[in-house]
N, C-alpha and C positions, 0 to 999 in steps of 0.2 A: 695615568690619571690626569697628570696636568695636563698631556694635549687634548685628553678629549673636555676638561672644560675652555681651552682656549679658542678650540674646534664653538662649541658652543657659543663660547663668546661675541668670536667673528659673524657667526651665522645673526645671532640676536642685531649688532650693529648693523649688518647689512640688510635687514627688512625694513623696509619701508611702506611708506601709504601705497604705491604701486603693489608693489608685492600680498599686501590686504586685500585690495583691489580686485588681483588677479585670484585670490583665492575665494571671493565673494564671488565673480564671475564662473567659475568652477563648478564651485558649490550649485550656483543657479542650474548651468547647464547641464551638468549629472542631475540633478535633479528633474528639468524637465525631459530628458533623456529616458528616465525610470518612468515619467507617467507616460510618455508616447509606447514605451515598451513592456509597458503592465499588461497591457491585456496576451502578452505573445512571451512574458519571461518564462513561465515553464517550457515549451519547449525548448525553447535556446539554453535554461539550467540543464534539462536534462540532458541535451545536446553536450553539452560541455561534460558533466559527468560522464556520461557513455564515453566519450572521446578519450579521456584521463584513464578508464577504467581498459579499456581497447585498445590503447596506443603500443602496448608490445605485437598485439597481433595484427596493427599496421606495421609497424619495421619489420615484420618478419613477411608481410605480403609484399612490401616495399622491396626490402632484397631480391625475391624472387622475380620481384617485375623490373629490375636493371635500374633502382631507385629512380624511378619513373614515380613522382607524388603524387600525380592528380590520377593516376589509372591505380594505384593503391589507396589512395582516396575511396575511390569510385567502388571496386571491388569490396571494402569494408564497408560501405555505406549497401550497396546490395546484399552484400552477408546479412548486416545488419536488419534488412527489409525483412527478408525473408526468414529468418531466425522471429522474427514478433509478428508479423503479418499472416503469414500461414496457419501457426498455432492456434491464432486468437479466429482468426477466420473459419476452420475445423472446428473448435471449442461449438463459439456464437453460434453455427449450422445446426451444431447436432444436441447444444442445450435447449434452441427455440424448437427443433422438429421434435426430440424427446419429451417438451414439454406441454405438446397438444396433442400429444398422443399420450401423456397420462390424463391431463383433463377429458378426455376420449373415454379411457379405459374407467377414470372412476363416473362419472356418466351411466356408462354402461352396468357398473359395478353396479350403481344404484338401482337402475331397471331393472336390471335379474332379480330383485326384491331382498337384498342383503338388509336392506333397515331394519325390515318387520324382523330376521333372524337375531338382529342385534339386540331391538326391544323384547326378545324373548327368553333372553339370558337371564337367569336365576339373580343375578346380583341387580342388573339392570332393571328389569321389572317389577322387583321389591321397591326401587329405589323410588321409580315412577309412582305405584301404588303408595308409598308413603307421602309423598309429594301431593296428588293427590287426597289425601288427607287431611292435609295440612293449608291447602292452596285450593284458592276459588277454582272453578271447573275450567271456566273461560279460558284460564290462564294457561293451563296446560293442554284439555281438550281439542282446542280450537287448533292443534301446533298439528298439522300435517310433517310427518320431517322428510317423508318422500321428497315434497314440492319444497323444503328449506333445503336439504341437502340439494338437488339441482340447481337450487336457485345460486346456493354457494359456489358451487363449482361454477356453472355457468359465470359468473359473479369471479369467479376467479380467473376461467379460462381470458374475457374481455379484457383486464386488467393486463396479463399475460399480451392480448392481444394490440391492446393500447402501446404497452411498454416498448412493443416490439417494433411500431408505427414510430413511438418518439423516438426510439435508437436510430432509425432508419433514416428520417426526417433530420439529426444530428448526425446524421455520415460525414454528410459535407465539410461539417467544423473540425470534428476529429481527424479526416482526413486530409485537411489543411495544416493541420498542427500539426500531424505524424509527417507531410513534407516539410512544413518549416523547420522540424527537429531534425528531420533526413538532410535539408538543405543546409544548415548550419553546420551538423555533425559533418558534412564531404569537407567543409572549410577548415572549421577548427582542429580539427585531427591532422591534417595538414599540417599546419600554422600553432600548434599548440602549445610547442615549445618558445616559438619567440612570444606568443602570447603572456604566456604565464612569466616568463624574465621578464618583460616591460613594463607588466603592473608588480610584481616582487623589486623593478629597479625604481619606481615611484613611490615605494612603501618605505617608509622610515626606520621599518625595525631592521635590526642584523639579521644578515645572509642566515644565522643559525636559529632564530626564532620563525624567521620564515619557513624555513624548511619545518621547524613542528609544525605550522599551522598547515600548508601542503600536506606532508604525510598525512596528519590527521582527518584532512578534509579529505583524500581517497581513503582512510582506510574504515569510516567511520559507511562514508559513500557507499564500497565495495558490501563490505556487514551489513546494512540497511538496505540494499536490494536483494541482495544474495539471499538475508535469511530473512525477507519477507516472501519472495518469492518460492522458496524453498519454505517454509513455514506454510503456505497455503495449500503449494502442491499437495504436502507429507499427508496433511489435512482433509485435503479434497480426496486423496486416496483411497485412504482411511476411509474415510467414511463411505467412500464410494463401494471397497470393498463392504463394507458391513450391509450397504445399503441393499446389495446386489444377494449376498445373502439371505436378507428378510424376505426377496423374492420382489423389490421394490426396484424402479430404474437405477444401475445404478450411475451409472456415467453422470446423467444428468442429474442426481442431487450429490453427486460427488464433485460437481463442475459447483452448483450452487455454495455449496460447502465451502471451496476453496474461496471463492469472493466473499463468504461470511466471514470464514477468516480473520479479515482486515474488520472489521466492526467490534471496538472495543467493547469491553465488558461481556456482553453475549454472546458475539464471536459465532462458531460453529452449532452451537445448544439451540439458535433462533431455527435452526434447518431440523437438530434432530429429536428436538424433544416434542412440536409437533406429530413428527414422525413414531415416536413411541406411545404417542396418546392412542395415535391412529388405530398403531396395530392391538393396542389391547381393547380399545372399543371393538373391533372387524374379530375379536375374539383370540387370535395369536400372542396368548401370552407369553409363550418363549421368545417368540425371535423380539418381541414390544422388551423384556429382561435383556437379551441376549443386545439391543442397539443402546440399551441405557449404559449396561456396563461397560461396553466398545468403546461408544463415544465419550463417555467419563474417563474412563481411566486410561485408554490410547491415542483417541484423537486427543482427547484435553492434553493429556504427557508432552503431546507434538510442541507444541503452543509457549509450554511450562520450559521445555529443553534446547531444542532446535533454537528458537530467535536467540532467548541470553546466550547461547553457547554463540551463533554469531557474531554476537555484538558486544559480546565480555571477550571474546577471543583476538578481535580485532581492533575493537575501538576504545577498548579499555574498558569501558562503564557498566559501573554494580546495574544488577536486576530492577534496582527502583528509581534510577535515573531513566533507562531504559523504556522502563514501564511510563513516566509521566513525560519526558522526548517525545512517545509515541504518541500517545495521549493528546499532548499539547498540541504536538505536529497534525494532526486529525484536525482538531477541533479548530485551531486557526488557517490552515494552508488548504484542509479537506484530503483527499485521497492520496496530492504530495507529499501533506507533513511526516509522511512513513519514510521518506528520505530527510525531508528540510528538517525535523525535527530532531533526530538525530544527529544531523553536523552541529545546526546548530548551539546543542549541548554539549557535545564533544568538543568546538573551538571553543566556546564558555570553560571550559576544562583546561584547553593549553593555554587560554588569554590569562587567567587565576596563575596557572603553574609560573608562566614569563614575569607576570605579579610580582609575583614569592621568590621567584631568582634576581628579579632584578632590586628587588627592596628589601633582600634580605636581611640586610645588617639592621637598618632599620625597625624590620617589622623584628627581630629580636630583640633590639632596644628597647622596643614599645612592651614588650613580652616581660622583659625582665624593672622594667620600670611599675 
């Protein structure tokens, strides 16, 4: 105890105004360091992640290439291409072609004269006639739904059509950012390890709190890709089965489903409860019961099990940390926070624990005082 206040000691005596100085200088330069590399820090974070997360199945391509680093570099960074580029590119193909080929199909649904069947449905056509009753003529008479249902679709298919323009028109940025994360990830995977000793030998806490917050930070990392990824898919399954069932595409609202996923609160329910309006208006009461129950009680289950079982199994954290991590991470970061928001509450968790170990006598004093 005495040397590490003497330690202390010496260190206090020897700062000087230089030494301030040089940490005012510091301070500046990280800082304008972060705003030169604001607009490009996610890639390079994810870059870093992926790397930390990969790094054994670089030593193990390493070995086999006669620890040759920049040709196992190279090979994990192509793994890596092609493991997220292929998928996403099959996905995007066959979500946009599926998806003007139902605004096609319901289109046509319509001109076969399915509407007037519908307004002939015994519940339907009460409903109107009451309405009717009730409601000036203009208001309802006047409603061709022939010409509103096409107008919708139409009206939807465009949107569809737009959406599919902005994506396309946003290639360029996305596929700049997917090199700059490919370009950093060939480095730092590399270089990872002196990386990480250089900024852990700059940080002032012990070698053994460093290591919680390391650990923490891949296993929080690992948990919050894994089981969002793996949550969406389970998901998009799901649903894709059931979808395919009711005799609906199913790939393609099975593909929408899984990117619904990620949207709190609603989640998956935005794609299928739609979806069940549909089929019991078009008169398909069973399979309209048979998607509500599906996707209540199996897709939702996915959602309920899968993530906390990731991210309690890994990172330590109860269900309603979890839940507002996510949350939070959304609403401030946008589509990263499903990673950033999760470290971040997780090293908020060991920063508390190192708290309480290191001030333990103390904060029991305060306790018993």
């Amino acid at each position: 105890m005495s040397k590490n206040v003497n330690t202390k000691n010496e260190l206090n005596s020897t700062l000087n105004i230089a030494h301030y100085f040089l940490f005012m200088l510091i301070a500046i330069s990280l800082f304008l360091c972060w705003k030169m590399m604001q607009g490009y820090i996610d890639p390079v974070v994810i870059a870093i992640i992926l790397s930390a997360l990969t790094h054994p199945i670089y030593e193990w391509i390493k070995k086999k290439c006669g620890n040759r680093s920049n040709l196992a570099a190279f090979i994990s960074c192509l793994l890596l291409n092609l493991v997220i580029i292929i998928p996403l590119f099959l996905i995007f193909s066959a979500v946009i072609r599926q998806g003007i080929l139902s605004v096609s199909a319901i289109n046509r649904w319509i001109a076969d004269g399915n509407i007037e069947k519908i307004l002939q449905i015994p519940f339907i056509s009460n409903a109107l006639a009451l309405f009717d009753e009730h409601i000036e003529d203009t208001l309802f008479k006047s409603i061709d739904f022939n010409d509103l249902m096409i107008n919708i679709s139409s009206y939807v298919g465009e949107i569809m059509m737009s959406q599919g323009k902005y994506i396309i028109s946003n290639i360029s940025s996305v596929a700049g950012k997917f090199f700059l994360m490919s370009f950093a990830f060939f480095f730092i995977i590399q270089d990872q390890k002196r990386i990480f000793d250089y900024v852990l030998h700059l940080s002032p806490l012990s070698s053994t709190h460093e290591k919680m917050l390391t650990d923490k930070i891949k296993a929080v990392a690992k948990s919050a890709i894994l089981g969002t990824l793996i949550t969406a898919l389970s998901q998009g399954a799901a649903g894709g089965v059931a979808f395919a069932i009711c005799g609906l595409p199913g790939f393609f609202w099975g593909a929408v489903m899984a990117f619904a996923s990620l949207i709190p609160f609603v989640g998956t329910s935005l794609i299928w409860v739609p979806a069940a309006i549909w089929l019991f208006i078009s008169g398909s009461w069973g399979y309209g019961t048979f998607l509500i129950i599906w996707s209540a009680l199996v897709v939702g289950s996915i959602d309920n099990f899968v993530r906390p079982l990731f991210m309690k199994g890994s990172a330590g954290m109860g269900t309603l940390l979890i839940f507002f991590s996510i949350l939070g991470g959304l609403n401030y970061f946008g589509i990263t926070g499903l990673v950033y928001g999760p470290i971040i509450f997780g090293l908020t968790i060991v920063l508390l624990y190192i708290y309480d170990v290191e001030f333990h006598l103390f904060l029991k004093h305060q306790d018993k005082s």
